[in-house]
Each structure stands twice: as structure tokens, then as C-alpha cells.
C-alpha positions, 0 to 999 in steps of 0.5 A, spaced: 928 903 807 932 904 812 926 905 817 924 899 815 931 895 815 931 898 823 924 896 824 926 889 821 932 889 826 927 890 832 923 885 830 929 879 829 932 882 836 926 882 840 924 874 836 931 872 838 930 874 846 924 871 846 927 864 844 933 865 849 928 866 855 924 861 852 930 856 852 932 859 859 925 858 862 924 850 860 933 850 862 930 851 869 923 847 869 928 841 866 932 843 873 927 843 878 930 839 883 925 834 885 924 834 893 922 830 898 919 832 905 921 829 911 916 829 917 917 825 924 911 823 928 909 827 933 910 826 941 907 819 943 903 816 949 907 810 952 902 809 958 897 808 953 901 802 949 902 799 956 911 801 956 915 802 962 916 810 962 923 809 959 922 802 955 925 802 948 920 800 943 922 802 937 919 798 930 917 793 934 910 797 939 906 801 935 905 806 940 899 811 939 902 819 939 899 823 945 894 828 945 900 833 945 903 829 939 897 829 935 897 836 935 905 837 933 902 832 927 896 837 925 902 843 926 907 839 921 901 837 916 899 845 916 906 847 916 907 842 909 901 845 907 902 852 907 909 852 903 909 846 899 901 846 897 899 843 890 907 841 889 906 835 894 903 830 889 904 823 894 905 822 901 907 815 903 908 813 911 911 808 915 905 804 916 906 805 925 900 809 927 904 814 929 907 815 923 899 815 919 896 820 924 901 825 921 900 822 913 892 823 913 893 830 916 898 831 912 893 829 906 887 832 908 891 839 910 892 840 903 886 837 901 887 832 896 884 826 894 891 822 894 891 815 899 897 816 903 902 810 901 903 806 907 911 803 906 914 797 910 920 800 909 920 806 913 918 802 919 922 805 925 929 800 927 927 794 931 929 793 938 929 785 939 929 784 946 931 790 948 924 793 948 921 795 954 927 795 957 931 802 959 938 803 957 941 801 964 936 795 964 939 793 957 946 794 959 946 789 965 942 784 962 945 784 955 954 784 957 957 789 952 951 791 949 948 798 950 946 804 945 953 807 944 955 801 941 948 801 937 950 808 935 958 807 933 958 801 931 953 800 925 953 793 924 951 791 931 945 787 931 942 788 939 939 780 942 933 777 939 933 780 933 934 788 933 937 791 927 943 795 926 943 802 923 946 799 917 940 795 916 935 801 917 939 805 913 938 800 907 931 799 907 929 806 908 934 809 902 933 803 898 924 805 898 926 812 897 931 811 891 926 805 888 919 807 890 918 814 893 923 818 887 919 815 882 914 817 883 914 825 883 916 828 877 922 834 877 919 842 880 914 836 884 915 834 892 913 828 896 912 827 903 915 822 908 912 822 914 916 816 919 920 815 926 928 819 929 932 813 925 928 812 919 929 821 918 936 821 919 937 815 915 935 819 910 937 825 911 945 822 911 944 822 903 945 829 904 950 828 909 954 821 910 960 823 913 955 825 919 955 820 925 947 819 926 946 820 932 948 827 931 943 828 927 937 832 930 930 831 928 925 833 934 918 830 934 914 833 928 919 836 926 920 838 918 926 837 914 927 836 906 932 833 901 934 836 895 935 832 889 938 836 882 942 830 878 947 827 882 946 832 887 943 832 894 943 837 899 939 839 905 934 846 905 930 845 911 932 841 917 928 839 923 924 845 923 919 844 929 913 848 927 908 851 933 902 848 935 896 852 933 893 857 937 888 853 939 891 847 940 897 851 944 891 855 949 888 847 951 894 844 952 898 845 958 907 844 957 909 836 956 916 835 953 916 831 946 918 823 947 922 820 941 
């Protein structure tokens, strides 16, 4: 009898560790952070998009990337592939071809059958008539307007329509929030393939206080944004893959244009 009462004993331990494992196991499943893949176009071909060499061009010329370019976006799609794999289940874009080219990477890299989700939203900032004028160029032509006030001052509109960093910021969080969340369950990613200030908009969910220009995303760089609950963090941040080898070998040195 006592045999058996021990033997019972066990059995009644070993169910209720079961139980506890069981409840811990769909505790952490019910936690998984949903994540989101923050991906900026590769370097781009000004030349080709007819732009002086130091025009600003921004949302408003839909500049194709340059050989170089495509080769950082194959390298970013490669990189989400290799370490997020089936866990993507949506990939959006702004809709510029620079940002598609590395969307439709990024989708055939892993090598699903899902459409890349073109978003108007994640357009890049709009210049007005600042585009294809240099720096110094808008600065004499535009008194008291120059891009140090674009950076400081967050509601600054520049001439003939340009957005400020404030109008990009809503857009950008407004489509993340209502659109690109949605539609990823918890423990599951989504990739966002855009421009410089569409990435640090988003990024500053995680870091608000951060002056925007502070905030470092070369080109086909990989960052990610956590959301568990109510919390936001940052795990990767701008991380530039390296470009295959093939690509490496045929591609002599350029340096990455924004």
C-alpha cells in the first residue's frame, strides 16, 4: 500500500509539473512580441533620375537605385531571410521603386507567395521646391529656410509644399499602428521596406526623445522594432549587411547616397 501511495505521489507530481510547463509554454507563446523589420532602399542612381549630383529629391522623384543599390537590397532581403525566415508573414513598402525593388527581394528571398503591400504612407518626405536644389543652393534662394531648421524645427514646412518632420512622423506611425500591426499575430514579423525619414520616424516609437537626425540608418540597413503590450524597444539598429560575394567581387567601391 505504501508503494502505491508513493507511486501515486509520482504520478500527481509529475501531472502537475506538466500542467506548469504547459501553462508556462502558452504564458510565453501569449507574450512573443510581435516585430517588425525596418528596412531602408539601397544607394541610388541620381544620374539616371536626371538630379544635379547634390539635388535633394526626397518623395517627390522616384529615383531608381543604382547597381550598387540593388545589390545592398538583395544583401538586406538575404539578411531578413536568413534570420527571420517563415516568422515574416507580410511585407509592405513605400510604393518609390527604390523601396519596391527591396520588398520583391525581400519576398522572393524567403520565398513566399505573399504580395508585397505598397503603402502611400511610407512615401519618403516631400521636398516642395526644394528638390533638385543642393543645400546651399535652398538656402539662398529660400531666406531663413535651410535643413538644420527642417531638423530642429518639427513643424517646418520648406516652400512650395514640403512636409515637415512632424507630418511624415504621423503618416508613417498612423500606417504602422492601423495597418502594418494588424496584420501580424503575436511571436510573427512584418517587413517594412522605405526611405532615411520614413525609418527614423518609426524608429523614434522606440526612442522619442532622440533628435531625428541622430538617428542612424545607412542605406539597406536592417533595424527592428519590438512591440510586447504597451512596450517598444529596439533589438537590431541599422545593421548594413554585406553584399554577397558575387556581388562584392563584380562591384568596384561607391560610397552609399541617401
Amino acid at each position: 500500500m505504501q508503494k502505491k501511495a508513493a507511486a501515486m505521489q509520482r504520478l500527481g507530481f509529475a501531472a502537475r509539473q506538466t500542467l506548469v510547463l504547459a501553462a508556462s509554454t502558452m504564458t510565453t507563446l501569449a507574450l512573443a512580441p510581435k516585430t517588425v523589420i525596418l528596412v531602408r532602399h539601397g544607394a541610388v542612381n541620381r544620374e539616371a533620375a536626371a538630379l544635379t549630383p547634390d539635388g535633394l529629391y526626397g518623395g517627390d522623384v522616384d529615383v531608381p537605385l543604382s547597381e550598387r543599390g540593388e545589390a545592398e537590397a538583395r544583401a538586406a532581403a538575404q539578411f531578413v531571410a536568413d534570420n527571420f525566415g517563415s516568422k515574416v508573414t507580410s511585407v509592405f513598402a513605400s510604393p518609390m521603386k527604390r523601396a519596391m525593388y527591396g520588398a520583391e527581394r525581400t519576398v522572393e528571398a524567403l520565398g513566399a507567395s505573399m504580395d508585397v503591400e505598397a503603402r502611400e504612407a511610407f512615401r519618403e518626405v516631400k521636398r516642395g521646391d526644394w528638390v533638385d536644389k543642393s543645400i546651399e543652393q535652398v538656402s539662398k534662394e529660400y531666406p531663413g529656410e535651410d535643413m538644420q531648421r527642417f531638423l530642429d524645427d518639427y513643424d517646418f514646412n520648406p516652400a512650395g509644399g514640403g512636409e515637415s518632420v512632424n507630418q511624415v512622423q504621423a503618416r508613417a506611425k498612423k500606417c504602422l499602428l492601423e495597418d502594418v500591426l494588424p496584420s501580424i499575430s503575436e511571436g510573427e514579423c512584418a517587413v517594412v521596406v522605405s526611405h532615411l525619414f520614413i525609418t527614423r520616424s518609426l524608429l523614434s516609437f522606440a526612442e522619442p526623445s532622440t533628435p531625428v537626425a541622430e538617428i542612424s540608418v545607412p542605406t539597406a540597413s536592417v533595424s527592428t522594432l519590438e512591440f510586447d503590450g504597451d512596450d517598444v524597444s529596439i533589438n537590431l539598429r541599422g545593421v548594413k549587411p554585406e553584399l554577397s560575394a558575387e556581388d562584392d567581387a563584380r562591384l568596384a567601391p561607391g560610397s552609399a547616397e541617401t
